[in-house]
N, C-alpha and C positions, 0 to 999 in steps of 0.2 A: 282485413287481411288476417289470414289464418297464422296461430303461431307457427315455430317450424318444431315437427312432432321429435324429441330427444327418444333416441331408444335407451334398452336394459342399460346396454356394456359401456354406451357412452354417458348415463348416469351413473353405473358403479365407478366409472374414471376419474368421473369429476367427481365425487364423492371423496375419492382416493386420494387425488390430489389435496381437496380441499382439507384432508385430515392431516396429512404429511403438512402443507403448511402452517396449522395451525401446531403441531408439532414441533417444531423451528423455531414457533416464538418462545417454545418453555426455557431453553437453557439464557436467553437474556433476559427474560422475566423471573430464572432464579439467581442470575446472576446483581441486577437489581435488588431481590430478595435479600439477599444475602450480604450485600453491603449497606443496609438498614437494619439489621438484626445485628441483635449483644452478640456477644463473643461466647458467651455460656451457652447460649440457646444453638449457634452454629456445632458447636459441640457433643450436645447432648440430644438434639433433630436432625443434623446434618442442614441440607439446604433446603428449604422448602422454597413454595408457590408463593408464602405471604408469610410475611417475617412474625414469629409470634410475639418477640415488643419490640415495638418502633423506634430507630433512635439514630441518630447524626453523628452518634460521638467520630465515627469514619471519616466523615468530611468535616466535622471540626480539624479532627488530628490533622489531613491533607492540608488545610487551607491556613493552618497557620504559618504556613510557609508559601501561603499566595503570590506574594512578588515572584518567590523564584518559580513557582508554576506558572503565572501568567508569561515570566520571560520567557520560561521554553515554549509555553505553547505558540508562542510567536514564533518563535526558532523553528519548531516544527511545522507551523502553516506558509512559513516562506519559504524554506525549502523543498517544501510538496509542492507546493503552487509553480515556484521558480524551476527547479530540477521536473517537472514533470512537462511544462511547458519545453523547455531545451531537449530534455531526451525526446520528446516524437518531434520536432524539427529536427534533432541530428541524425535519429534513428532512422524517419521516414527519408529523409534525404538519401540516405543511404539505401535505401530500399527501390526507389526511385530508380537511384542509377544502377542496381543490380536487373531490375524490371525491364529497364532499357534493352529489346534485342537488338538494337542498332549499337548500342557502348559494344565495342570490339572486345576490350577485356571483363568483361560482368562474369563471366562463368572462372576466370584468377579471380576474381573479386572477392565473389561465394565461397571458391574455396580457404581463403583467407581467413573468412568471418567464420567457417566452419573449424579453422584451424585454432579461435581462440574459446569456441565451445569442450572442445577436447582436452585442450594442455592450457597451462599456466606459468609462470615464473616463480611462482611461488608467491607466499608471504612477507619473505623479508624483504625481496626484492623491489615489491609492490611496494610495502611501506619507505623502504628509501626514497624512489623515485618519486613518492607525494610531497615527503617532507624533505630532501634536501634537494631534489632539481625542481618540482612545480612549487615549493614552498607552501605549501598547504596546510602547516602546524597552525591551530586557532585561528581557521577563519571559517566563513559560511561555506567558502567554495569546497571545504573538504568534504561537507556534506552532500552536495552536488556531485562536481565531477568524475567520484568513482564511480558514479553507475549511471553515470547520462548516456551508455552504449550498451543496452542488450543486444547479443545477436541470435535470441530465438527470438527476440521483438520485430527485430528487421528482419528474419525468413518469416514470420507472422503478415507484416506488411508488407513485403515483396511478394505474397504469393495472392493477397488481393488485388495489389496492383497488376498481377498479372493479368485480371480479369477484366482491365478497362483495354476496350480497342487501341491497337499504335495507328488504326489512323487517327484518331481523335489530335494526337502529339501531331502529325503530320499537317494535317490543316491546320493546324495552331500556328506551328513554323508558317507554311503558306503566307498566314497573315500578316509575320511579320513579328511573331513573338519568340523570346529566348528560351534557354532551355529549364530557368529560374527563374521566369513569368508562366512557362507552361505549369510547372512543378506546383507553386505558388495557387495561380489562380486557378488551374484547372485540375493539376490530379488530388491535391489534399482536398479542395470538397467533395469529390467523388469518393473520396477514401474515410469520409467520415465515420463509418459505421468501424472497421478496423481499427480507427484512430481512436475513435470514443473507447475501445474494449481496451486494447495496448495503453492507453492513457491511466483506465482504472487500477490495471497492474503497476504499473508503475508507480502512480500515486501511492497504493496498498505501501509497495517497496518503500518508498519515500519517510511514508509517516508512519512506518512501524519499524525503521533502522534505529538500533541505538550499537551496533559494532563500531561506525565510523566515525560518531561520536566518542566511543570511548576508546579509539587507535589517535586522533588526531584534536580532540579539543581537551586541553585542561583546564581554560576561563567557566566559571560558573555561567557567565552570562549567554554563552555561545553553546551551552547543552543541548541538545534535543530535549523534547521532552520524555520520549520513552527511555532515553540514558538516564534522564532525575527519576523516573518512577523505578526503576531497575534499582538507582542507588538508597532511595527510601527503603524499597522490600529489602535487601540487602542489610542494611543499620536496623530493620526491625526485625529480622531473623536472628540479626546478631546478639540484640538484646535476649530475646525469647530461648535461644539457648548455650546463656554464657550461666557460669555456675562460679563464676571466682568473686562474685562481689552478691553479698546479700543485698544492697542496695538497689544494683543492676536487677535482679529478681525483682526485688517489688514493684520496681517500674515499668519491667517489662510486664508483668502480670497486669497492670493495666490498660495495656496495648491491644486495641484488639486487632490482629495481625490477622486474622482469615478476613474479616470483614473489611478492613484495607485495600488486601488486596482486590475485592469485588468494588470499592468504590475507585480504587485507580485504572480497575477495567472500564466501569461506566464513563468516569473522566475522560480516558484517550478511545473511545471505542464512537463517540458519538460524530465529530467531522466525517468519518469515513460514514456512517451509514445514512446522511445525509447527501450524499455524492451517489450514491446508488439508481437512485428514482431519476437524475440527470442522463443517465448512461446504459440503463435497464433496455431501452427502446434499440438503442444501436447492440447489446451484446451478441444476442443468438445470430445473427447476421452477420455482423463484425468477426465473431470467432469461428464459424462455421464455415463461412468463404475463403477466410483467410487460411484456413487451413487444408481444407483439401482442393483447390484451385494449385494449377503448377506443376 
C-alpha cells in the first residue's frame, strides 16, 4: 500500500507547528532551570536552558517545612478533586434544565444566571453572608462553595446540551424514566466532551485559588497550598528588602529568593499538568460545540 503523498504547505504546517511546540516547552524547562541554579548565577545569566551550577539548596529551603507543605497539598488536592466534582453536577444540572424547551420558565432562568454575570453585591456583602449566615470561617467548605456555580460554565454547557435531540428526553420518559434518571443516565455521558473541558477550568480554578483561603481560613492546617507559597514568597521578600537589622541582611543574603520562587512554581505546577493528557481528547470538541451551538 502506497504512502499517502504529503504536499509543500502541508509539510511547511506541520513543520510550523512542530516548532511552536517545541517552543512551549522552553519557558518550563527555564523555569526548572532556574530553580536548580545559585542565586548569583540567576543574577549575573538571567535564566537559562541549563543551570550553570547545580544545586537544591531551593528545595532544601522549601522542605524544611515539609509537614506544613504536605498538609496543604492535601488541602489543595481535596478541594480540587471535591469542589470540581460538585461544581459540574450543580452547574450541569443547571444547564440541563435551562436546555429543557419544554421547562416553561428556562428563558427567566437564563436571564437570571445572566443577571449575576453583570452585577454583584459586593465584597463585603459576600463576605458576611459566608462567614455569619453559612458559617464558613475555617472550614474546607469555604474553599468550595464560593465557586461551585459558574454561570459562563453553565451557558458553556447548556449550549452543548442544546445539541442533543429532545426526543431522545422523550423516549426516555416513554419508558418510564424521571427527569433525574434522564439527566443522570443519559445527558451527562453525552455531555462528556463539554464536561471533561468545563471540568479542566474549574479544576485550574480550584488549585490555583489562594483568595478564599486567605478571606476565610486562619488555621495553619486548613491553608491551601497556593495561600502557604504566597505566604513563604511574602516572609522572603520581606527579608531581602528590610534594611533595619544587619542581622536580617545577612540572612537574607543567603536566601535564594528567585530560585524559590522557580522551585515553588515547579512544586504547585505539576498535578495540573498531569490532568491534561486525561482531558486533551474531549477539549477541541467540548469547547468548540459548546460554544457556538444555541
Amino acid at each position: 500500500m502506497l504512502a499517502k503523498k504529503i504536499s509543500i504547505s502541508q509539510l511547511v504546517i506541520m513543520i510550523a507547528i512542530s516548532l511552536f511546540s517545541l517552543s512551549c516547552l522552553f519557558p518550563f524547562i527555564m523555569v526548572i532551570s532556574g530553580s536548580l541554579s545559585t542565586e548569583k548565577d540567576i543574577m549575573d545569566y538571567g535564566y537559562t536552558l541549563w543551570p550553570k551550577t547545580v544545586t537544591f539548596d531551593s528545595y532544601r529551603i522549601l522542605f524544611l517545612g515539609s509537614t506544613r507543605i504536605i498538609d496543604a497539598y492535601g488541602v489543595s488536592l481535596f478541594v480540587t478533586i471535591v469542589g470540581t466534582v460538585l461544581s459540574l453536577f450543580v452547574t450541569s444540572m443547571g444547564a440541563y434544565v435551562m436546555a429543557r424547551r419544554s421547562f416553561k420558565y428556562r428563558n427567566i432562568l437564563s436571564i437570571y444566571v445572566i443577571v449575576t454575570m453583570l452585577f454583584n453585591g459586593g465584597l463585603v456583602p459576600w463576605y458576611i453572608i459566608c462567614v455569619r449566615y453559612l458559617d464558613l470561617k475555617d472550614t474546607l467548605w469555604a474553599l468550595i462553595l464560593p465557586m461551585l456555580a459558574n454561570a459562563f460554565n453553565m451557558f458553556l454547557i447548556r449550549n452543548f446540551m442544546l445539541s442533543i435531540p429532545e426526543d431522545m428526553n422523550e423516549s426516555a420518559k416513554m419508558d418510564g424514566a424521571g427527569d433525574f434518571k434522564i439527566f443522570y443516565s443519559l445527558i451527562m455521558p453525552l455531555s462528556m466532551p463539554v464536561l471533561a473541558t468545563v471540568g479542566l477550568f474549574v479544576a485550574l480554578s480550584y488549585w490555583n485559588d489562594w483568595f478564599l483561603g486567605l478571606m476565610f481560613v486562619d488555621k495553619q492546617e486548613l491553608q491551601p497550598l497556593q495561600l502557604l507559597l504566597r505566604t513563604l514568597i511574602s516572609n522572603v521578600e520581606f527579608l531581602k528588602s528590610s534594611s533595619n537589622a544587619s542581622a536580617m541582611q545577612r540572612i537574607s543574603a543567603q536566601i535564594p529568593s528567585e530560585s524559590i520562587k522557580m522551585a515553588l512554581t515547579v512544586i504547585t505546577i505539576g498535578p495540573i499538568i498531569f490532568l491534561y493528557p486525561f482531558v486533551q481528547r474531549f477539549f477541541v470538541k467540548g469547547l468548540m460545540v459548546g460554544a457556538v451551538k444555541g
